[in-house]
N, C-alpha and C positions, 0 to 999 in steps of 0.2 A: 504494500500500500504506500502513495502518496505519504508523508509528515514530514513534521517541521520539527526538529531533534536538536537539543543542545547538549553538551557534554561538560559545560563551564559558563559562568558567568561573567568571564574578563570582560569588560568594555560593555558590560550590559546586558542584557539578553538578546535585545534586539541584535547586536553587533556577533554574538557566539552563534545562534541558531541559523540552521542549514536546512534546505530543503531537501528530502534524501527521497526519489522516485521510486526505490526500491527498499523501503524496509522492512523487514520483517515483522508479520505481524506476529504476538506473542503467544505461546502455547496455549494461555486461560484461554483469548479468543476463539478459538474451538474448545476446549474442554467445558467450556463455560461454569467453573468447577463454583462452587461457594466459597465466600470470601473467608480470608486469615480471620482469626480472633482478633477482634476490635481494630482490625484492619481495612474490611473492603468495603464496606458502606459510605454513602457519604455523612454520615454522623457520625462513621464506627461503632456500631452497636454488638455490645460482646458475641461472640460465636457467630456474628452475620447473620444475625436471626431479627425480621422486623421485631420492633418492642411491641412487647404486649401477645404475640401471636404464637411464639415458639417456634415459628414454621424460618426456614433461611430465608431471606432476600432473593428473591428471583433474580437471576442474573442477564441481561439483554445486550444480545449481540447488536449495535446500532451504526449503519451507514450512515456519516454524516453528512449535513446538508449545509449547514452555518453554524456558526458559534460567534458567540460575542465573548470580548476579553474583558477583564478586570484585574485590577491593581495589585492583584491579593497570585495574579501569576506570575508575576517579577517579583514583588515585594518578599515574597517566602523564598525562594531559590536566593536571592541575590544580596540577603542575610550573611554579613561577613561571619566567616569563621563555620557556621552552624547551617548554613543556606546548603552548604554540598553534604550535610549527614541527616538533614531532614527529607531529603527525596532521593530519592533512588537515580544514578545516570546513566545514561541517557535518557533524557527525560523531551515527552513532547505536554507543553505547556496546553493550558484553554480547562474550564471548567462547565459554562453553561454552552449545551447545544441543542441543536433540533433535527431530527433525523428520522430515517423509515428504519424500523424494525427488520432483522436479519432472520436472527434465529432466537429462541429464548432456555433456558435451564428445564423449563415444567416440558408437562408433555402439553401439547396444543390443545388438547379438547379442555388443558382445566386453568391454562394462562390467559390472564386479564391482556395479554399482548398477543397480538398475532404477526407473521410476516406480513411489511407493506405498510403497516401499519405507524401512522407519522407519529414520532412522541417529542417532547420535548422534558429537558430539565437539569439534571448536575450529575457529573461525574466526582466518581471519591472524591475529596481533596486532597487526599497525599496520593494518587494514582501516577507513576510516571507515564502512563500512555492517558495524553490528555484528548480535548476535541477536535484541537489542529491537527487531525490526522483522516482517513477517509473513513477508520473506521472506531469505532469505543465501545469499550463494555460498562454500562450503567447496572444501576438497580432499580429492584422496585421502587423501594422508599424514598426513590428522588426523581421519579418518572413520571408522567402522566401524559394521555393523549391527546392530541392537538385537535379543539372544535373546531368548524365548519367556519369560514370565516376568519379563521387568523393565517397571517403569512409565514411560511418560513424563516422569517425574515425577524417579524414578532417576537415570535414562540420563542427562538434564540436566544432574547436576552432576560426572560422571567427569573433564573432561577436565584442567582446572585442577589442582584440590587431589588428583585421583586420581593424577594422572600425575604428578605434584609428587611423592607419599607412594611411589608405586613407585619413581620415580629413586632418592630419599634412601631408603628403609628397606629396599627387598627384597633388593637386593644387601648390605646393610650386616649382615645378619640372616643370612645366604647368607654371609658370613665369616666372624661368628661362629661358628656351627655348627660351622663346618670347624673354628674355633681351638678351640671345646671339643670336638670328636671329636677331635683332633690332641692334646691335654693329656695329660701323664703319667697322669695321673687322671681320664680321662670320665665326666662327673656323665650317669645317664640322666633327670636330673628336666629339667625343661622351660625355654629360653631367658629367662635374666631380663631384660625391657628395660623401658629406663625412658623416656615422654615425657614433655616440659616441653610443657603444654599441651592436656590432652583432650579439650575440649566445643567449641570454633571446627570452623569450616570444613575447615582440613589434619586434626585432632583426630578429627573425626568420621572419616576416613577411615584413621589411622596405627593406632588402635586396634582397630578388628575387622580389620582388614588382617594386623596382627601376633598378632592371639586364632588367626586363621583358618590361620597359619602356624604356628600350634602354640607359641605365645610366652605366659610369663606377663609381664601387664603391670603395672607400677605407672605413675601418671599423674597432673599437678596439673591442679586447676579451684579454681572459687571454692566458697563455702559452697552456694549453691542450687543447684550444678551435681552438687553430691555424686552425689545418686542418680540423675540421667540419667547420668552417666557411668558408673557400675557395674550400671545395667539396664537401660539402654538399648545403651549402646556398648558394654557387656561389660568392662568394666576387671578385675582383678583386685584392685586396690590404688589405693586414691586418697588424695593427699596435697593437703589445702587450704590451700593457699597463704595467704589471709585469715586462718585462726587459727594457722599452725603454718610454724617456719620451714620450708623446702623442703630446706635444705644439713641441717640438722640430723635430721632426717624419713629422709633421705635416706644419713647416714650410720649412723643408728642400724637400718635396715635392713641395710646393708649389714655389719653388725656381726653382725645376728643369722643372716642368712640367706646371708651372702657375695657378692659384692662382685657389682653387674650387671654384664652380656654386651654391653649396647650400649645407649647412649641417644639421644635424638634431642628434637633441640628446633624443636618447633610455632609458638612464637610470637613468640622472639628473649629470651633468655635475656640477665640481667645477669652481670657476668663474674664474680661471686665464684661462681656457680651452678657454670660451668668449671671455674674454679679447684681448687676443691671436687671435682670427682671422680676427682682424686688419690687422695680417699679411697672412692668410691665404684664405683669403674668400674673393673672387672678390668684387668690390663696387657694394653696392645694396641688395646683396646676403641676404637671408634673413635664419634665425638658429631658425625654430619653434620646441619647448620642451615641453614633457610630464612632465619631472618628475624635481625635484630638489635633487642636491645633499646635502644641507642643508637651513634650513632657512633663516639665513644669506648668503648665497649664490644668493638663490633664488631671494630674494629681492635685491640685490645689478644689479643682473642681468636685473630685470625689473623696476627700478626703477634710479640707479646713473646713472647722465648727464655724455653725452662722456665729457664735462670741467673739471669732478671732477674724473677721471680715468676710466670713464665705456666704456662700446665698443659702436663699431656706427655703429650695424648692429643688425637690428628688431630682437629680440627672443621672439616670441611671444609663450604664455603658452598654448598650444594647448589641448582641449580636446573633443574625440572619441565621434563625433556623430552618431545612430546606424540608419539608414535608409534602405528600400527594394535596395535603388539601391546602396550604398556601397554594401550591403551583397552580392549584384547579381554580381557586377565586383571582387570581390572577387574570388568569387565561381566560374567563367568564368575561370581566370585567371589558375585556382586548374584546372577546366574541359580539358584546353589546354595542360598542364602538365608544366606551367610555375611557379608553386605554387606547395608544396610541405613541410609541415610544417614538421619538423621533432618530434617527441616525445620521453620525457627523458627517456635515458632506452632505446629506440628504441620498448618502448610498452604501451600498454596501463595499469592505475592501476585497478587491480577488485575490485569491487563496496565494497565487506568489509575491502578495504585497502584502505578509505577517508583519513584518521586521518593521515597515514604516507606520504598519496600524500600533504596533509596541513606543515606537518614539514617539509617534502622535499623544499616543495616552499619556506617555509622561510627562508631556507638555502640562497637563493639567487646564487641556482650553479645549480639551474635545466637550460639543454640544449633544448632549444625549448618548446615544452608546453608540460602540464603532463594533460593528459585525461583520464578519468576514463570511465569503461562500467558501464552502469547500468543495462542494459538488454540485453539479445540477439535478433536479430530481426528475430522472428518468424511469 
């Protein structure tokens, strides 16, 4: 098969990784054997067994169609010192893809998969045979099948930043509610939430995710992102960070229109931002984050008591857990046409343009996710 194989990280990934026409695919891929002990899953669930069910993870042979990249495929290899003893080398990178069904571990008459069959979702995370390749072996527990109505192209990028934005936002949005129905005074106007972050990757998905739950949004991006975020992703309110502070933006809203219902930060938030919505974020409210914007940051944010200048409102460190039924309200969401991810460029990258889809990303200016084709579906 076709992949994209690195052996080292010198100079980057982008700069190590080789297109290799002929590589060999790996014995699992026919054996399609059950995965290691708290190895082959993409959660690593002990003995490869779904939770709860005692039965293994179905194992699926999948020919790929597209895959979208994320941060978390350089970032973990290219880990000085610990980056080459955390994955196995040669390693071909990509975690979310979308692809038809080859062959599957059950016997057909009693798998929820059949050949042909379009899925989409996540491969292990520590797998060295990633999606940048023609072909991958998924699992159940992080698969689900593509509705009627969504493109290849879609599907591609749910599993990552999708399943990230439902963990942190649905349930957090899902409390609020409750605490403004529960208020002495139940406002009937619409959920205020604020995120730090609208036009990236998580961004493109936190915002119609929260339009489509009936949320009015405000949201930072830079100057040229203005209007892809309030027409493309639907924002209702957008705050540009480049010309205008964010805290102050942020509290003179909250002055005029009353204090937001829940915010949530996209890209890793500096701690005065925190800090700051003392003034800005109802009592209670809770600011669950994926990312940090420094170390010191980080930690000051989860860790200094409101007596010693910290804020007094939960930011808890949220992270993306990938499940059938995240992926399935995702994809729901896509099928209705309330989803709608945009891709940088407005296209997708061909499969021998990995390396510059990889330096693109690190730029930190790609708009919405960058998906690559792997294959045509024939």
């Amino acid at each position: 098969m076709r992949a994209w194989v690195y052996a080292n990280t010198k100079g980057g990934i982008e700069t190590a990784m080789k297109l290799v026409p002929d590589y060999p695919a790996p014995a699992s891929f026919r054996t399609l054997a059950a995965p290691l002990p708290g190895k082959g899953t993409a959660k690593g669930t002990a003995k490869g067994t779904a939770k709860g069910t005692g039965q293994a993870d179905e194992a699926i042979l999948v020919r790929i169609l597209a895959a979208s990249i994320n941060p978390i495929d350089y970032k973990l290899p290219e880990l000085p010192l610990v980056g080459g003893l955390l994955l196995k080398r040669p390693a071909t990178p990509g975690l979310d893809f979308c692809g038809r069904v080859v062959q599957t571990s059950s016997a057909a008459a009693s798998s929820a998969f059949q050949p042909g069959q379009l899925v989409a979702g996540m491969l292990p995370s520590m797998t060295p045979h990633g999606a940048l390749a023609e072909y991958a072996v998924a699992y159940s527990d992080s698969v689900v099948p593509v509705p009627a109505g969504v493109s290849v192209e879609q599907a591609a990028t749910i599993a990552v930043c999708g399943s990230t934005v439902w963990t942190a936002l649905v349930p957090a949005i899902e409390a609020a509610k409750k605490r403004a129905s529960s208020s002495s005074s139940p406002s009937s106007s619409s959920l205020r939430v604020f995120i730090n972050g609208g036009s990236g990757g998580i961004g493109s998905f936190a915002v119609p995710v929260a339009k489509a739950l009936g949320c009015h949004v405000t949201t930072t991006c830079s100057t040229g992102n203005v209007g892809h975020v309030l027409h493309t992703l639907g924002a209702d309110d957008v705050i540009d960070y480049k010309t205008t502070s964010v805290v102050d933006a942020l509290v003179r809203r909250a002055q005029k229109d009353g204090p937001f219902d829940l915010a949530f930060d996209a890209v890793g938030m500096p701690f005065g931002v925190y800090k700051a919505a003392d003034a800005y974020l109802a009592p209670g409210a809770a600011f669950p984050r994926i990312a940090a914007d420094s170390i010191v940051d980080g930690v000051r944010i989860s860790l200094q008591p409101t007596l010693l200048g910290g804020g007094k409102h939960a930011a808890p460190f949220i992270r993306g857990k990938v499940t059938p039924e995240r992926l399935r309200s995702v994809l729901e969401l896509m099928a209705q046409g309330k989803l709608n991810v945009p891709l940088d460029g407005d296209a997708v990258v061909p499969f021998e343009d990995v390396p510059r889809a990889y330096a693109r990303l690190k730029t930190h200016r790609a708009r919405g996710k960058i998906v690559v084709r792997v294959a045509e579906d024939s």
